[in-house]
C-alpha positions as CSV (number, residue, x, y, z in Angstrom):
1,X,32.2,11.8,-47.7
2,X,34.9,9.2,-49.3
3,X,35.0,5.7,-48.9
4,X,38.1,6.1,-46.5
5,X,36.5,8.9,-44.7
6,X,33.5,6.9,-43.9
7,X,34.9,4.1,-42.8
8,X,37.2,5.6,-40.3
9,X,34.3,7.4,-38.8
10,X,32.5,3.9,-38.3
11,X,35.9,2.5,-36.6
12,X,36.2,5.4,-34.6
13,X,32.9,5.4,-33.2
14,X,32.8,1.7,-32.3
15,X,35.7,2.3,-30.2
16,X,33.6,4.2,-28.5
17,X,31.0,2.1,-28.5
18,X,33.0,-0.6,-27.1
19,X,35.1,1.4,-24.3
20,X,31.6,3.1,-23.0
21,X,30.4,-0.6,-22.7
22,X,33.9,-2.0,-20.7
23,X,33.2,1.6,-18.6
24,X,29.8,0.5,-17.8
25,X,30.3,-3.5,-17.1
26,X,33.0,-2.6,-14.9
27,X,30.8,-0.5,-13.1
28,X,28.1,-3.5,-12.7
29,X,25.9,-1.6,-14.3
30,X,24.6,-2.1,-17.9
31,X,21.8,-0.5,-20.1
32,X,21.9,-3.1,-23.1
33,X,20.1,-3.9,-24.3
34,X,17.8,-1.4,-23.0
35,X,18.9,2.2,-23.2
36,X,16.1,3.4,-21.0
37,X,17.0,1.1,-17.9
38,X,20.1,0.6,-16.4
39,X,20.7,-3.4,-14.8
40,X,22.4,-3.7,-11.9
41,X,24.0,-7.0,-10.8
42,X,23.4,-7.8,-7.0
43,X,24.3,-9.9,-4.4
44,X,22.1,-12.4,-3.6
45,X,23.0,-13.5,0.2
46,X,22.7,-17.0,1.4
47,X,20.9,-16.8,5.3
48,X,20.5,-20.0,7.3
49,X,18.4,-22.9,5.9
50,X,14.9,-23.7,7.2
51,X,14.5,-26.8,9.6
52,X,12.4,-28.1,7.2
53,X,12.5,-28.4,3.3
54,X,8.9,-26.9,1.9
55,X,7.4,-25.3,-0.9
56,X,3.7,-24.2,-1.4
57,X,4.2,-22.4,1.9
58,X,3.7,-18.4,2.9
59,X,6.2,-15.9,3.6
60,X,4.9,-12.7,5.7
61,X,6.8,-10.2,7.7
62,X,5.5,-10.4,11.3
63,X,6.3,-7.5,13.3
64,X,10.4,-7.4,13.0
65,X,10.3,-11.5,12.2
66,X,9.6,-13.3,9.0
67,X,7.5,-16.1,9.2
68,X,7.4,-19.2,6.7
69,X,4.1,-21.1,7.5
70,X,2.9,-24.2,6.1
71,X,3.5,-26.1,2.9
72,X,4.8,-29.5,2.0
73,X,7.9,-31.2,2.7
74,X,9.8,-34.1,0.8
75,X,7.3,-36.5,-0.5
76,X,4.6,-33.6,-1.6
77,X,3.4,-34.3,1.8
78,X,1.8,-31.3,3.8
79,X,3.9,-30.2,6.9
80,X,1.7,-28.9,10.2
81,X,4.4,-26.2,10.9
82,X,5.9,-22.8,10.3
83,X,9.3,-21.1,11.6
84,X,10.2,-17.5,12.6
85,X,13.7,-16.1,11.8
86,X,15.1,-14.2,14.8
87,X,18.8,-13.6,15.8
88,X,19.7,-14.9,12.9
89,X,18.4,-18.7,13.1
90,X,14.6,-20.0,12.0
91,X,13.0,-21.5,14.8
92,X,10.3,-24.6,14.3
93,X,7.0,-24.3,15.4
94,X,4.1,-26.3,14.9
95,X,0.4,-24.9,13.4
96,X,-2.9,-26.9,14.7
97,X,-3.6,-27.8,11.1
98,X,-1.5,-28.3,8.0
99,X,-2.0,-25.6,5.4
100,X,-0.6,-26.6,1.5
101,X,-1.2,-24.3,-0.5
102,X,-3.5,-22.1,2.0
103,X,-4.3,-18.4,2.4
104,X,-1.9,-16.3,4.7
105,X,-3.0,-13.3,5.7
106,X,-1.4,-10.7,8.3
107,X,-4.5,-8.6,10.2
108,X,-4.4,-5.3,11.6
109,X,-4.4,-6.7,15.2
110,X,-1.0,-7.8,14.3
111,X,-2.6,-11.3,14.7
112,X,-2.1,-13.6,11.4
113,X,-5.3,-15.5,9.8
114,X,-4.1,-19.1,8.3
115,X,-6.9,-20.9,6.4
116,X,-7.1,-23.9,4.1
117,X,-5.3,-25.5,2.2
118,X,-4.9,-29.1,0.2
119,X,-6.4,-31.8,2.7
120,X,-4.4,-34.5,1.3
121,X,-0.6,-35.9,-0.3
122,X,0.6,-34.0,-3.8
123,X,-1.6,-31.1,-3.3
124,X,-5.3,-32.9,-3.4
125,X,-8.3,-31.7,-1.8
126,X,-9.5,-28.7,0.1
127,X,-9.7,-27.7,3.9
128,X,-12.2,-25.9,6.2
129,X,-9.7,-25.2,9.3
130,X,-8.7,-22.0,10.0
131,X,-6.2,-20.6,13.3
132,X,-4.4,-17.9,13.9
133,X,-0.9,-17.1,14.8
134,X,0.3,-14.8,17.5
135,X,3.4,-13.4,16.9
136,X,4.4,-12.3,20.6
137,X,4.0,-15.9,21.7
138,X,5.0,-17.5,18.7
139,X,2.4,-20.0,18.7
140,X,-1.2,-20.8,16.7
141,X,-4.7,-21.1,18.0
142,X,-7.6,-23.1,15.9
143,X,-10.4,-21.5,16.6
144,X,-13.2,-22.5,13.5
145,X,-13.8,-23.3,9.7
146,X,-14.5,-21.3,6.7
147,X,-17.9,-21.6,5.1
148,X,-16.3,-23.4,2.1
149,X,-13.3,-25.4,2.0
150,X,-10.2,-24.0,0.1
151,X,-7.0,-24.5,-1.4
152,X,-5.2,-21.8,-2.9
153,X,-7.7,-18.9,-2.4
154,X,-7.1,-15.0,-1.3
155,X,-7.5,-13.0,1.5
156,X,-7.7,-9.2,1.5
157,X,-8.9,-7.0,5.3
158,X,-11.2,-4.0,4.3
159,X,-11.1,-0.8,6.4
160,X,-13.5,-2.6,9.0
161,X,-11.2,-5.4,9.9
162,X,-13.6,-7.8,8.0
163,X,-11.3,-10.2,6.1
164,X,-12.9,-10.9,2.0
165,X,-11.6,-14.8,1.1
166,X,-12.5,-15.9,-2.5
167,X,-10.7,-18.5,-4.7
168,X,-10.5,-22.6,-4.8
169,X,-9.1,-25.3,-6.4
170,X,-11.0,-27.4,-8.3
171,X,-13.9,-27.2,-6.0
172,X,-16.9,-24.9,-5.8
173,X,-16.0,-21.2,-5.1
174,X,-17.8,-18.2,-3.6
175,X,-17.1,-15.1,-1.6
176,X,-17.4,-15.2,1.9
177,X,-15.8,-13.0,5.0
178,X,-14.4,-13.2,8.2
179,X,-15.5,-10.7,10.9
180,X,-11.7,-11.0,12.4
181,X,-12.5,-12.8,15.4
182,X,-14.1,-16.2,14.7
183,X,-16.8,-16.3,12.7
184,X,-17.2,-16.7,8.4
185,X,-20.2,-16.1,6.7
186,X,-21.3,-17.1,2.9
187,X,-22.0,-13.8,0.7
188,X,-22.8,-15.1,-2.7
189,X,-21.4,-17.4,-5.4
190,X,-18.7,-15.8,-8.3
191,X,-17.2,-17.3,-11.1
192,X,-14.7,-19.7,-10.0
193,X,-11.0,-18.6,-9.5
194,X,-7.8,-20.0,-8.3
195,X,-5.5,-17.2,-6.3
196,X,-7.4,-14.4,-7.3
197,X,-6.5,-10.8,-7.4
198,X,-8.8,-9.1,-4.4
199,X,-8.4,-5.6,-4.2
200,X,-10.5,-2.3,-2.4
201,X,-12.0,-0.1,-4.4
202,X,-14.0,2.0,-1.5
203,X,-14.1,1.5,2.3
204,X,-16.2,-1.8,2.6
205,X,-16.1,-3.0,-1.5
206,X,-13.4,-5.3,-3.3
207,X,-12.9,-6.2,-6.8
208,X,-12.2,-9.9,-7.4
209,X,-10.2,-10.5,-10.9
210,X,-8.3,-13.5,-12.3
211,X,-7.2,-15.0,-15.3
212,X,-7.4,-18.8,-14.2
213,X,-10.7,-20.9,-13.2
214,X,-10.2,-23.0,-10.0
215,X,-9.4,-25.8,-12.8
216,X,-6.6,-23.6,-14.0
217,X,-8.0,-23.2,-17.6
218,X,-8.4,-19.2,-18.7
219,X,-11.0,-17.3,-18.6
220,X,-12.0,-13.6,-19.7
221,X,-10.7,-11.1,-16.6
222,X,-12.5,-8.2,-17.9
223,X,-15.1,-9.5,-15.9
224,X,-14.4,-8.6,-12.1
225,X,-17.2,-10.0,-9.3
226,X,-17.8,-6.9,-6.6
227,X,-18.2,-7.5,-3.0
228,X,-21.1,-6.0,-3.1
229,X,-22.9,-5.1,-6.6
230,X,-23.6,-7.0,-9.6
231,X,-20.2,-7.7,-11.3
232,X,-18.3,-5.4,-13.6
233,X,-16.5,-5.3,-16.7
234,X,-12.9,-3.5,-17.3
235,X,-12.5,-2.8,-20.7
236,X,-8.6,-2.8,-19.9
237,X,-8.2,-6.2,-19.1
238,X,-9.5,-7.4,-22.7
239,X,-6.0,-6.6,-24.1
240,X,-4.1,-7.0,-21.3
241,X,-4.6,-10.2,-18.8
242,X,-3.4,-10.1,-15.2
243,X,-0.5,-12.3,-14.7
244,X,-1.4,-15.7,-12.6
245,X,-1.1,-16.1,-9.1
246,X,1.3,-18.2,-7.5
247,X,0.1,-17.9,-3.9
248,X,-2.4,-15.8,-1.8
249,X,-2.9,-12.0,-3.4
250,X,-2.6,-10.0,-0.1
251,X,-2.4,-6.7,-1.1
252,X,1.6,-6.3,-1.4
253,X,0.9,-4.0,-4.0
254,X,-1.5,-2.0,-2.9
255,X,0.6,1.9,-3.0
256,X,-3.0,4.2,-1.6
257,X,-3.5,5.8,1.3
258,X,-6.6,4.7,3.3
259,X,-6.9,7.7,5.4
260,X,-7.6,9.4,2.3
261,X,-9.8,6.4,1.0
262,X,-7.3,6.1,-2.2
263,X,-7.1,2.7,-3.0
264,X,-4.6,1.9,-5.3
265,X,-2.5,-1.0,-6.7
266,X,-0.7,-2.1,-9.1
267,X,-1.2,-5.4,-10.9
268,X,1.4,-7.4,-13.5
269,X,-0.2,-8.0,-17.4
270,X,0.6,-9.1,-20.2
271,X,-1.1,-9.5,-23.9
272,X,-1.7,-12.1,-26.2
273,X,2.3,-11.8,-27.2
274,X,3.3,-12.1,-23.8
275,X,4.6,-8.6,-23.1
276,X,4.4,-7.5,-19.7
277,X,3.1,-4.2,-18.7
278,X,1.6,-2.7,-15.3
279,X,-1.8,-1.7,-15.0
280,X,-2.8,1.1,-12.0
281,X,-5.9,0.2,-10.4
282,X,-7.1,3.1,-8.0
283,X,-10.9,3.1,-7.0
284,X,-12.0,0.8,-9.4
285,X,-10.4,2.6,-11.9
286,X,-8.0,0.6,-14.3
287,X,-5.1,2.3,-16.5
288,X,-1.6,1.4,-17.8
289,X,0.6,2.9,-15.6
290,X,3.2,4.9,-18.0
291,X,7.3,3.6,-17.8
292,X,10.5,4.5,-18.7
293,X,10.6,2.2,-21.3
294,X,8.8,-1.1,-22.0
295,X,9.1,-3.6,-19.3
296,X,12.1,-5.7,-20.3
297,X,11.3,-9.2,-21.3
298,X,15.0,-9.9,-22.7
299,X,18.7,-8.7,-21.1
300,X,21.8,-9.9,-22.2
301,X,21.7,-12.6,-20.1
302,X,18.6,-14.1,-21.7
303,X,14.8,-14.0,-21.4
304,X,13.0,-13.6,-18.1
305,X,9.7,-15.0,-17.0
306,X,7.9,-12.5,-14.5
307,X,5.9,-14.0,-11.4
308,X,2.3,-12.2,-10.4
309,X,3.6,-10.7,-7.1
310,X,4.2,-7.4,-7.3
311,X,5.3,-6.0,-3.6
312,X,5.1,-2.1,-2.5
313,X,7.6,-0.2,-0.6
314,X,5.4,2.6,0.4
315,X,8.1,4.8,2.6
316,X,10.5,4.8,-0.7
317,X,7.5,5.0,-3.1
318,X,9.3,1.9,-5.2
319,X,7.9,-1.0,-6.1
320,X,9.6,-4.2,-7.4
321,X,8.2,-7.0,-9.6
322,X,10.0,-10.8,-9.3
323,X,11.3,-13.3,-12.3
324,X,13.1,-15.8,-13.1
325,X,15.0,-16.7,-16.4
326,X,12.5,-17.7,-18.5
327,X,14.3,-21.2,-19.5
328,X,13.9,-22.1,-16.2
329,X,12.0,-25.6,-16.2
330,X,14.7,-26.5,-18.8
331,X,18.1,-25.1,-17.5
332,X,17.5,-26.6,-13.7
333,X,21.3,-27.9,-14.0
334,X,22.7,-24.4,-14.6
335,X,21.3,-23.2,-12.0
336,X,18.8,-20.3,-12.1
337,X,18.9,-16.7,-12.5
338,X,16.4,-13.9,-10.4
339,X,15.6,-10.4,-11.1
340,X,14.0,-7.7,-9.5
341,X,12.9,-5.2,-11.7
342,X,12.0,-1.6,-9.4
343,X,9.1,0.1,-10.4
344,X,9.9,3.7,-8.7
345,X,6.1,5.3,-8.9
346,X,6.5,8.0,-6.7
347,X,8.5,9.7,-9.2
348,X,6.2,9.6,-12.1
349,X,4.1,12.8,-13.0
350,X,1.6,13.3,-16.0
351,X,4.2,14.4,-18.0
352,X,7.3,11.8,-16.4
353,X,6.7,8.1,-16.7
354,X,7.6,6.0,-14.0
355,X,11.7,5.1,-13.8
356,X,12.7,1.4,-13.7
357,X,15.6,-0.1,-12.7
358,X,16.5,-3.7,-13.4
359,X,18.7,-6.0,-10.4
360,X,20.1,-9.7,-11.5
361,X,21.8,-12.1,-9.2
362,X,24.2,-14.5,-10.6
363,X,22.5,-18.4,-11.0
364,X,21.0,-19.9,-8.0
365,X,20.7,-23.7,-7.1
366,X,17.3,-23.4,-6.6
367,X,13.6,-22.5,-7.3
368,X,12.5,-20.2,-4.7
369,X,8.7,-19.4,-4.0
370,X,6.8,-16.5,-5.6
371,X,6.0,-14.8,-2.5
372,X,8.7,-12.8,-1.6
373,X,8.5,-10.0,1.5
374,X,10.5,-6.8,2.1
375,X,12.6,-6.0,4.8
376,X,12.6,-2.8,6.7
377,X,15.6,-1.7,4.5
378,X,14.0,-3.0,1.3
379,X,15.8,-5.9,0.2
380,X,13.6,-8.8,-0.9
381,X,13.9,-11.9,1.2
382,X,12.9,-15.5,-0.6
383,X,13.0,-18.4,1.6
384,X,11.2,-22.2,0.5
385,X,10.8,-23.7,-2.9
386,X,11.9,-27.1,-5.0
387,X,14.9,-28.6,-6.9
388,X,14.7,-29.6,-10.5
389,X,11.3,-28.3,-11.2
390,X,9.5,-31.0,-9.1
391,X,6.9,-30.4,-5.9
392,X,7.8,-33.3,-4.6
393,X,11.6,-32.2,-4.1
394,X,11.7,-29.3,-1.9
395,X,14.1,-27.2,-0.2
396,X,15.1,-25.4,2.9
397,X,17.1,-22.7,1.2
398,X,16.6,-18.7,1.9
399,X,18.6,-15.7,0.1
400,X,18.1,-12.2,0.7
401,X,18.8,-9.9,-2.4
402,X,20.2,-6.9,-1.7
403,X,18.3,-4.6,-3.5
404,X,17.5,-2.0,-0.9
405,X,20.6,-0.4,-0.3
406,X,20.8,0.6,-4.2
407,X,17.5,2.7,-3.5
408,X,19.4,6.1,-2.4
409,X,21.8,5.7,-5.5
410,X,18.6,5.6,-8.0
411,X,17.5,8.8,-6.5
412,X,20.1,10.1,-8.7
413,X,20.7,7.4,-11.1
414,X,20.3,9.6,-14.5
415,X,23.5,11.0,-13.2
416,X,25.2,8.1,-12.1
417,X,24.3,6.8,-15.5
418,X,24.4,9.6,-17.9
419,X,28.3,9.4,-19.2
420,X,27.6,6.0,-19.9
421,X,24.3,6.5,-21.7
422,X,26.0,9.4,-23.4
423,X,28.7,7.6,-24.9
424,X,26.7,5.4,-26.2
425,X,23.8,7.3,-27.5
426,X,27.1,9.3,-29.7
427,X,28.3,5.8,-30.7
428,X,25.4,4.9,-31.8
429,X,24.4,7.7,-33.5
430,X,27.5,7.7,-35.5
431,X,27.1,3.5,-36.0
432,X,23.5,4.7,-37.6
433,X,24.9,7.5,-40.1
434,X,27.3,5.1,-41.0
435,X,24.3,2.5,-42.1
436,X,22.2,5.0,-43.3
437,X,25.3,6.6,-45.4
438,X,25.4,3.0,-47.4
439,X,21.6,2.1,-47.4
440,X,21.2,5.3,-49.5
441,X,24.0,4.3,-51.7
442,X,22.7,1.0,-52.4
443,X,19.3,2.5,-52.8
444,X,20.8,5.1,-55.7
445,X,22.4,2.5,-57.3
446,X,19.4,-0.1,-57.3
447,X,16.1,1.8,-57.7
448,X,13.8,-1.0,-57.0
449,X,14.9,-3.7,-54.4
450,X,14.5,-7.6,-54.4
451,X,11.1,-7.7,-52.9
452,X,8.4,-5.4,-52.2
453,X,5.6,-5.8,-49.2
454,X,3.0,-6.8,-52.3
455,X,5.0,-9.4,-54.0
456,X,3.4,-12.2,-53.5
457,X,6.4,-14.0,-54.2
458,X,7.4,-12.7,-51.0
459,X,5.2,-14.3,-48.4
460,X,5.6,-17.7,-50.4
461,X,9.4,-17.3,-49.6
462,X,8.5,-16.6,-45.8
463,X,6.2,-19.7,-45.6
464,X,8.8,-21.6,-47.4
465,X,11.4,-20.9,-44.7
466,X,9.6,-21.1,-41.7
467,X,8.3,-24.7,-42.3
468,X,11.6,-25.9,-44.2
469,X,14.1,-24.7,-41.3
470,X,11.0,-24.8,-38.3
471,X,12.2,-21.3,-37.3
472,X,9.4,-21.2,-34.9
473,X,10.3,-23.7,-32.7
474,X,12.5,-20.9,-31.3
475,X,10.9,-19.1,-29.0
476,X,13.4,-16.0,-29.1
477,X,12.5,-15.8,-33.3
478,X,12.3,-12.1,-34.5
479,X,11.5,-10.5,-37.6
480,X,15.0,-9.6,-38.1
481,X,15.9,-13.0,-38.3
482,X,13.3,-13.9,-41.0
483,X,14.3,-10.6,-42.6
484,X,18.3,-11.5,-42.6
485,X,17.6,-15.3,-43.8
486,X,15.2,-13.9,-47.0
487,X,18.1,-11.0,-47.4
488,X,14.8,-8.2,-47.6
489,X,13.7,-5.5,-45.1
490,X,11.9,-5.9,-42.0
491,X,9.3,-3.7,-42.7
492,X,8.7,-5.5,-46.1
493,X,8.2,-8.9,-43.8
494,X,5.8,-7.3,-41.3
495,X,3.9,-5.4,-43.8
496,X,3.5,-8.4,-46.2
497,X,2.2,-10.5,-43.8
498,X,0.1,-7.9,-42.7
499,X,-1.5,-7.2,-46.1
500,X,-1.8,-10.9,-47.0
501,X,-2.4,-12.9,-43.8
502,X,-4.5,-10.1,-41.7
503,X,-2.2,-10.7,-38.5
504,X,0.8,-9.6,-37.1
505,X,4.4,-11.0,-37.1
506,X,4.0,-12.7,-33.8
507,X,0.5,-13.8,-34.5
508,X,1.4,-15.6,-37.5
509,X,4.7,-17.2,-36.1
510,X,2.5,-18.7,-33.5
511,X,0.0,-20.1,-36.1
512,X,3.1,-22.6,-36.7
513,X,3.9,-23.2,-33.1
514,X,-0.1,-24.1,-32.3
515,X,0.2,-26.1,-35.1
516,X,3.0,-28.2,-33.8
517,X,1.6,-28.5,-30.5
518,X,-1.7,-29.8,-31.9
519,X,0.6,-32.6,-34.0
520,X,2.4,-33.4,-30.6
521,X,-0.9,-33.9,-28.6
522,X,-2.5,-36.1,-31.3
523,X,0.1,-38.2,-32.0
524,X,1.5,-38.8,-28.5
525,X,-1.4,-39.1,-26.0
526,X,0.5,-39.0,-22.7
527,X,2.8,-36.0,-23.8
528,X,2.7,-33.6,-20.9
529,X,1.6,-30.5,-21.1
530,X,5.0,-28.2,-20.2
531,X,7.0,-30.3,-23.1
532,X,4.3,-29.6,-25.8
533,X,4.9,-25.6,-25.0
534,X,8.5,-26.0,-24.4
535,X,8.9,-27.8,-27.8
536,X,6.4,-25.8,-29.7
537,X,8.7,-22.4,-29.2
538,X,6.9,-20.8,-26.6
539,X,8.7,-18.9,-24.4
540,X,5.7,-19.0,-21.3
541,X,2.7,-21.3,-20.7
542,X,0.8,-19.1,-20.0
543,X,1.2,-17.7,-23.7
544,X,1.0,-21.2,-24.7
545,X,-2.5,-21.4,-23.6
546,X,-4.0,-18.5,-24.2
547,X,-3.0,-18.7,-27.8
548,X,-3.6,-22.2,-28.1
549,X,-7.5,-21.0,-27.0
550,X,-7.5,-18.5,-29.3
551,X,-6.8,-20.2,-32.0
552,X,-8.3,-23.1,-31.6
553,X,-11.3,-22.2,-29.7
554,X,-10.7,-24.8,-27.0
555,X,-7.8,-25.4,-24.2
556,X,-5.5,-28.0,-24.8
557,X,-6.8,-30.6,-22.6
558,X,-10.2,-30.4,-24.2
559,X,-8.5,-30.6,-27.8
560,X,-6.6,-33.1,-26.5
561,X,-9.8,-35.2,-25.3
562,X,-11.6,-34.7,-28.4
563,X,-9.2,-36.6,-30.7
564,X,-8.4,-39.5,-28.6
C-alpha cells in the first residue's frame, strides 16, 4: 500500500470515527471510553428541601413514603427528628432519642427499629436507646436499650424476625440480637468493626465482614465472624477488600429468594490498585460475579469514586452501585458529579456476564449521603448530606435521578447501541491497521529499538523521570505516559520494572507516592490526613491506606506517632 494510499485510508476512517462519536453524544449516549458499556446522561431532579439541614442521617422506603431519620444539623449537633415525604412535601417529626450516625433498619412487621447513635456534639460517643417508628401513625415509641452502646453499627432481620446488630465506633463491639419486640441479648464478642457488612448465609446464621476496625484503621476481611460458629476465612477477600461502609449495611443488596433459602448478595471491592469489582456472596459462598467489561473507574468526564452501598431492584433483576467524581473533596466549588452504574444480573448466564450500564448527572451543589433508596419505578432517591466537604455544614437538599425509566430501553440496549458500537469498532479497526502498517515499517527499517525490557539503562531512565518531573503525584499516571515521555514501548516499561524491581507498574508508582506521604507526615506534624493522600497522588483514601500499611507495615497515624 503507498504512502498516499495509506494515508487516505487513515483520514477516511477517522471521519468515521468522529461522525459515529457526534451520532452517539447527540444521542446522550456514549461508550468512550469503554466500548463494552454505554453512559447515559440523566436528569437529576431537584424535589422539595428537608425542614431541616442533616447529614449522618438514614434514608428507608416506608411503605409508599421515604423516611429521613436522624442525623446532625448545622453545628455537627445531633437532631432528635425524622421527616416523611408525602404529597410531595417532607413533613417534620420528632424521634424520642437523637440517633447520629445510628442503625436504621425496616422490619418485616413494617415497623422500623432505630438504635444508637453518637451520644454527643461532632459525632462523639455512643448510645444504648433504641424506639421504633410506626409508619401508619407517623410517630416513634422508646421502648429499651441495646446490650452495648453504638454508633455506626449494622442491622440485618433473619428469617425469624430476630434482628443481628454488630459494629461500633471506637468502643467495644460484639454481636448481639433483638427478638423484634423489645428485648436484646449479648451473643459473644467479634473483632471490632465499624458499619459492617452482615449478611445470611442459612435461615438463622449471618456472616459479619469489614475492612475497617471501630477505630477506622484496616484490617484483614478474609476473616468473617458467624452468628453462630467459630469464625471463617474467605480466601476471596485476601485480593479483593470490601469497599467501606458509609452508613448501616441493611441488606439493599441482598438479590436471593428466601423461600427457597438462597441467600445471596452482592458486595462492592476493590484490590490493592483500587479497581473495583463485585463479588457474589450466596450461602456463604464468595465469587467474582463476571461483567461486561471491567467496572469503570474513569469516563470522559473524569475519575469516579464508588460508595459501599450497593441497592437491589429484585422485580427488574438490576442492581445499581453509587459514586461520586473521585476529585470530589477538592473540586467542592465546581460542584459535584453522581453516577449510577446498573449492574443488570438477571441477565447473566454461565456463559453471559452480567451487562452494565453507566448513568451521570451533570454537577450538583452538593454532597449527598451514601444511602440512597429506590422508588417503586426504580429511580434512586438521595436526600441529606454537607457543603464543602465539612460535617459541620449540612444540607436540606434531595434529588431523585431518574434512572428507572431507562430500564425497559436496556432490555434491548445492544440494539439501541449497536450502529454506534459498529462504527466505531470499523473506525477503529482501520485507526489500528493504520498504526500497525507504520510500526512494522519502522521495525524493518530499525532492527533493534532504543531500549529493550533488560537494559538496565532503561529502568535508570524511568527512575530518573519519575523523581525529576514527580510524575506520581498524579494520581491519573499511566504507563503510557511514562512510555511516551522515555519515547519506548509500554510493554518494555512494565516488563522492565517487572524483571528488575519484582512489582508491577502501579506497585512501584506508589513506592514514590508512600514515600512522599511519609516526608509530608514527618516534616509537618499537624498535616491532616486527606491532604497527605490528596497530595501524595492518590486517587482514594482508602488506597492510600491500605498501601501506606503495606508498605510500611504500620497505618499512618502510628508512623506518624512514632517519629514525633
Amino acid at each position: 500500500m503507498s504512502k498516499r494510499a495509506t494515508f487516505a485510508l487513515f483520514l477516511w476512517s477517522l471521519m468515521i470515527l468522529r461522525a459515529t462519536a457526534v451520532q452517539v453524544v447527540a444521542e446522550g449516549k456514549t461508550s468512550f471510553p469503554h466500548p463494552g458499556i454505554p453512559i447515559v446522561k440523566i436528569e437529576a431532579e431537584r424535589l422539595p428541601d428537608l425542614n431541616i439541614p442533616r447529614s449522618g442521617n438514614q434514608l428507608l422506603v416506608v411503605g409508599d413514603e421515604f423516611v429521613v431519620a436522624g442525623g446532625h444539623t448545622h453545628g455537627f449537633v445531633p437532631t432528635p427528628t425524622a421527616e416523611y415525604l408525602s404529597e410531595g412535601q417532607w413533613h417534620l417529626i420528632h424521634t424520642v432519642y437523637s440517633h447520629d450516625f445510628g442503625t436504621a433498619l425496616l422490619l418485616k412487621s413494617g415497623h422500623v427499629l432505630l438504635a444508637g447513635g453518637t451520644s454527643e456534639n461532632i459525632g462523639v460517643g455512643q448510645t444504648y436507646t433504641a424506639e421504633f417508628y410506626d409508619p401508619r401513625s407517623h410517630s416513634f415509641n422508646g421502648f429499651g436499650s441495646m446490650e452495648i452502646r453504638r454508633a455506626k453499627a449494622s442491622a440485618l432481620e433473619l428469617d425469624s424476625g430476630k434482628v443481628v446488630i454488630a459494629g461500633n465506633w471506637y468502643h467495644d463491639d460484639g454481636i448481639e440480637l433483638f427478638d423484634g419486640k423489645s428485648a436484646f441479648t449479648y451473643v459473644k464478642n467479634e473483632k471490632p468493626r465499624s458499619v459492617p457488612y452482615i449478611i445470611r448465609t442459612t435461615r438463622d446464621d449471618a456472616l459479619i465482614i469489614g475492612s475497617k476496625s471501630n477505630r477506622d484503621e484496616d484490617i484483614n476481611p478474609a476473616i468473617a465472624d458467624r452468628l453462630r460458629g467459630d469464625s471463617v476465612h474467605i480466601p476471596l477477600l485476601e485480593k479483593w477488600h470490601p469497599l467501606p461502609l458509609a452508613h448501616n449495611f441493611t441488606g439493599e443488596s441482598f438479590i436471593g429468594d428466601e423461600e427457597k433459602e438462597l441467600y445471596s448478595y452482592l458486595i462492592p471491592v476493590e484490590d490493592d490498585s483500587g479497581q473495583v469489582a463485585i463479588v457474589k456472596a450466596e450461602n456463604g459462598r464468595f465469587s467474582l460475579l463476571p461483567t461486561a467489561c471491567p467496572i469503570p473507574m474513569q469516563t470522559h468526564l473524569g475519575g469516579i469514586w464508588y460508595d459501599a452501598n450497593i441497592l437491589a431492584d429484585r422485580q427488574r433483576q438490576r442492581a445499581y452501585l453509587t459514586g461520586i467524581n473521585s476529585d470530589f473533596r477538592t473540586s467542592h466549588d465546581a460542584g459535584y458529579r453522581y453516577y449510577a452504574l446498573a449492574i443488570d444480573y438477571g441477565q447473566a448466564t454461565d456463559e453471559k456476564p452480567a451487562p452494565l450500564t453507566l448513568y451521570y448527572t451533570d454537577l450538583l451543589p452538593c454532597l449527598l449521603e451514601a444511602n440512597h433508596a429506590l422508588t417503586d419505578d426504580g429511580n434512586l432517591l438521595l436526600a441529606g448530606g454537607f457543603t464543602e466537604n465539612s460535617y459541620f455544614k449540612p444540607h436540606g437538599m434531595v434529588y431523585l435521578l431518574h434512572t428507572g425509566n431507562r430500564v425497559a430501553a436496556q432490555g434491548n440496549g445492544d440494539s439501541l447501541h449497536m450502529p454506534a458500537v459498529v462504527g466505531v469498532g470499523v473506525a477503529t479497526l482501520l485507526v489500528a491497521l493504520f498504526f500497525l502498517y507504520h510500526r512494522r515499517r519502522s521495525h524493518s527499517e530499525s532492527a533493534v529499538p532504543a531500549d529493550t525490557p533488560t537494559d538496565p539503562a532503561l529502568m535508570n531512565r524511568i527512575c530518573q523521570l519519575m523523581e525529576a518531573q514527580k510524575l506520581y503525584l498524579n494520581e491519573e499516571l499511566k504507563i503510557a505516559d511514562v512510555a511516551s515521555a522515555l519515547g519506548t514501548n509500554r510493554a518494555y516499561i512494565s516488563d522492565c520494572i517487572n524483571s528488575t524491581r519484582g512489582c508491577s507498574f502501579t506497585q512501584f508508582v506508589n513506592t514514590y507516592r508512600i514515600e512522599h506521604a511519609k516526608h509530608l507526615l514527618q516534616s509537618r506534624p499537624d498535616i491532616k490526613l486527606i491532604e497527605v493522600w490528596t497530595s501524595s497522588g492518590f486517587s482514594t483514601e482508602r488506597t492510600f491506606l491500605r498501601t501506606f500499611k503495606s508498605v510500611t507495615g504500620m497505618t499512618p497515624s502510628e508512623f506518624r506517632s512514632k517519629n514525633h
